[in-house]
N, C-alpha and C positions, 0 to 999 in steps of 0.2 A: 514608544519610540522616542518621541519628543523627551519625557524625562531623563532616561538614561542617558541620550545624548548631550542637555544639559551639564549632567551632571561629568559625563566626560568634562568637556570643554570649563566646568569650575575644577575638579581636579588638576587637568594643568595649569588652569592661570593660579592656583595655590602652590603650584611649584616652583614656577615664574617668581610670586609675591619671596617663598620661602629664602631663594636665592638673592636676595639683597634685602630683608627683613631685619638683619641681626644689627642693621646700621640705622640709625634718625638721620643722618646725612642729607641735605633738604634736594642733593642732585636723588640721591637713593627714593627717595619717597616720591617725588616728579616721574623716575622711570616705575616707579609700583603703580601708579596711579594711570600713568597711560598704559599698561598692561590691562589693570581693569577697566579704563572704556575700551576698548579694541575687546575684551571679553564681552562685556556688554552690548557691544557692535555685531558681537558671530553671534550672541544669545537671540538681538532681536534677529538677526536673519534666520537662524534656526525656525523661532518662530511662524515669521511670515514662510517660509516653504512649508513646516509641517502643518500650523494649528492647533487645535487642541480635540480631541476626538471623544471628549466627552466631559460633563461640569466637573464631578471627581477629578482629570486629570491639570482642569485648568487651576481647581483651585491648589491642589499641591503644591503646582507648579509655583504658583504665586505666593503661598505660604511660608513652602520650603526650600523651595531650590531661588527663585530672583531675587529674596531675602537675602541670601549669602552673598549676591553679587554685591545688591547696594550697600549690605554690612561692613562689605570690606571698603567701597568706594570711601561713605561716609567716616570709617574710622579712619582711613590713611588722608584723606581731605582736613577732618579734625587735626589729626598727626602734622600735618605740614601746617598750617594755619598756627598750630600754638608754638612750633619751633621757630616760624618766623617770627613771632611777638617777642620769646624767649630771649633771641641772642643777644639783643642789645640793654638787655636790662641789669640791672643791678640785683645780687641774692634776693634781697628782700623783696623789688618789683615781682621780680619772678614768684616768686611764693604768694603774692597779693594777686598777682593774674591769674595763677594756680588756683586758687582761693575759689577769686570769679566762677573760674569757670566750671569747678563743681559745683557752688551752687545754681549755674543755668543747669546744670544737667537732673540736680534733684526735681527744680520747677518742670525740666518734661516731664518726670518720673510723677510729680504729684497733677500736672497736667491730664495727663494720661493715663490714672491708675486705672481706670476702669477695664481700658483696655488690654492694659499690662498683666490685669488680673485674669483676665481672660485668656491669653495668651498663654501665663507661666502655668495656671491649671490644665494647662492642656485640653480646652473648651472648643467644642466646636460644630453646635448649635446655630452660630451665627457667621460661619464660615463662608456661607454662598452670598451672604448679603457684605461679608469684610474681603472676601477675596476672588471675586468675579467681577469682573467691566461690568453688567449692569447688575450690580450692589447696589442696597438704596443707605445703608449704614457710611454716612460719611463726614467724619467731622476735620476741622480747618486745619492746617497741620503744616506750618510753614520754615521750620527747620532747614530740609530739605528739597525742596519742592522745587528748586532750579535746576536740581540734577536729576528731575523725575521722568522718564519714561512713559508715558501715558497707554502706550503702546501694547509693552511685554508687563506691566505690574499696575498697580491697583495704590491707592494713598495709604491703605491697612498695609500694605505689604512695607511701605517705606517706614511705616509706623515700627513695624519687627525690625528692619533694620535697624532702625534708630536705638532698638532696645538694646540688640546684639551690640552696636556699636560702641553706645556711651558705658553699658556696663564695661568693654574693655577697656576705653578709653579712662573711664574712673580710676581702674586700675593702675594704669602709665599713671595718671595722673599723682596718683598716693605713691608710688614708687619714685617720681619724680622731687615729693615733697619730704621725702626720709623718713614715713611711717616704718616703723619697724613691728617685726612680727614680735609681742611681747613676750608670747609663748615659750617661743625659741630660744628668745635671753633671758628669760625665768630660768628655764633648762638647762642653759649652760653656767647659769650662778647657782646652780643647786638648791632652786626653789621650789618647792612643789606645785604643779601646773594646777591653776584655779577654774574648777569644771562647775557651769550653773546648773543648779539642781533644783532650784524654785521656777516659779512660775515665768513663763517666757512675756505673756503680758505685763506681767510685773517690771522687768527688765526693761521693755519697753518704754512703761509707763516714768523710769529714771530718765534713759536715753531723751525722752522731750522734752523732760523738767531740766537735765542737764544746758541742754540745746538753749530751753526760754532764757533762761539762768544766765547765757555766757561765761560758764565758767571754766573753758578751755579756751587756751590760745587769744584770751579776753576777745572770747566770742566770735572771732575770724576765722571758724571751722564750722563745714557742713553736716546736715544730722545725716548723710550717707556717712561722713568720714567718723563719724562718734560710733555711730553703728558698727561700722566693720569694725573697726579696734573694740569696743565686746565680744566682738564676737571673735575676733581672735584672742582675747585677753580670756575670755570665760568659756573658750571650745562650745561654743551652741551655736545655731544657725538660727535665725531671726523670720528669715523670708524677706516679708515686704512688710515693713512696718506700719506702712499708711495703711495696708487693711488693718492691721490691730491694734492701729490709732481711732479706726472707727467703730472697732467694739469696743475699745476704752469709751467713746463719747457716748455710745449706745445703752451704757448702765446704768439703773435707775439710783445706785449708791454713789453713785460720781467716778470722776477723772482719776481719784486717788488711792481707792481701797487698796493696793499692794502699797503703795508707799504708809498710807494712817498705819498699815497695820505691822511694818517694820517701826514707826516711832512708838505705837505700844510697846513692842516688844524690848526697843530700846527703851524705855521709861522703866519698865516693869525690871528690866536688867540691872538701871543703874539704880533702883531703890534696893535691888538685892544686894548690891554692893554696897551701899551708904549704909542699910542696916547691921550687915557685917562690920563696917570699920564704928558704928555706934556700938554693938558687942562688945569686939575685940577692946575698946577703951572703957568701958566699965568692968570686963573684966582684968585693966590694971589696977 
């Protein structure tokens, strides 16, 4: 009973949100945002009238359905927050607050891998201890914690929001800063689209030496924003690089076996070329 109805009551304030979404307008984003507490106001009354009629429904409920409230709260609260920083700044400011504020959002994401990992696998083992009121799985989580409910959701539950959130928000964000999809203008210069065929650890193991490196944007770019441009540059999907930053660190050969074994490959290449142009001039 309680979820379906739920889940009525997020269907329309998604319809509510839909109808002035297409604008940042900071009056537009103030009325999205009091749509969703007045959603989250009929959510806790739902609640308290119905209850939950058994641990299964509570934890769903907490999971999956008051996750999508606070998702939306937390991204449109972000949303107006950065437009208000925004207006009065100069290109450049803006692209440097830009900046900022992906890298707060990596530091959740490395914050919280543990839990993110558990999440995106779709794990859920430790579901009655991450999404039931007495859960004993609780760690500090102060992000959002002003606009927590105590009530209808659980500190794990704001934690999934957060995930849902920043990953869209990242998104605006690289959108805001003129990443472009390189794919797309490869394509349209009639370049042939570059697809990675080697090892994804491998790839990885670049993407951080890039990152140590600064050798983008003299180092005022985040290893989220290095990541996704591979991954749109080279059509592969990566996942979550922190876990395959911790099987890079977990090898008895070291940090670097994909990258030593491209500089063989290149040494071994350019002696076949140097012996070539020694040929070629003794046989003038």
């Amino acid at each position: 009973m309680i979820l379906s109805a739920a889940q009525i009551l997020l269907t329309n304030l998604i319809k509510k949100i839909n109808i002035l979404a297409h604008s940042k307008e900071l009056t537009h984003l103030e009325s999205i945002i009091r749509h969703i507490k007045t959603g989250l106001q009929d959510l806790k009354a739902l609640v308290n009238e119905h209850g939950f009629k058994s641990e299964e429904e509570e934890v769903t409920f907490n999971k999956e359905i008051a996750v999508e409230y606070y998702a939306l709260l937390f991204y449109y609260c972000s949303l107006y927050k950065i437009q208000c920083r925004l207006q009065p700044l100069s290109p450049k400011l803006k692209n440097k607050y830009l900046q900022k504020e992906l890298r707060r959002i990596d530091e959740f994401f490395l914050e919280h891998m543990e839990f993110y990992r558990y999440y995106r696998t779709k794990s859920t083992d430790q579901d009655k201890n991450f999404f039931m009121h007495y859960g004993t799985v609780e760690v500090e989580f102060n992000d959002f914690s002003p606009l927590m409910d105590n009530y209808i959701t659980t500190i794990n539950s704001l934690k999934v929001a957060a995930i849902k959130a920043y990953e869209k928000l990242t998104d605006y964000i690289h959108e805001c800063l003129g990443i472009q999809d390189n794919t797309r203008l490869n394509a349209q210069q009639n370049f042939p689209a570059l697809r990675w065929t080697a090892s994804k650890i491998g790839l990885v193991e670049y993407i951080y030496a890039f990152f140590a490196a600064g050798v983008f944007n003299d180092g005022n770019v985040t290893l989220e924003a290095i990541t996704k441009n591979f991954e749109k540059t080279f059509l592969v999907d990566l996942g979550t690089i922190t876990v395959a930053r911790q099987e890079i660190l977990r090898r008895k050969k070291g940090a670097t076996t994909f990258q030593d074994w491209v500089k063989h490959e290149y040494l071994r290449y350019s002696d076949e070329i140097e012996e070539q142009r020694i040929g070629k001039n003794r046989q003038k």
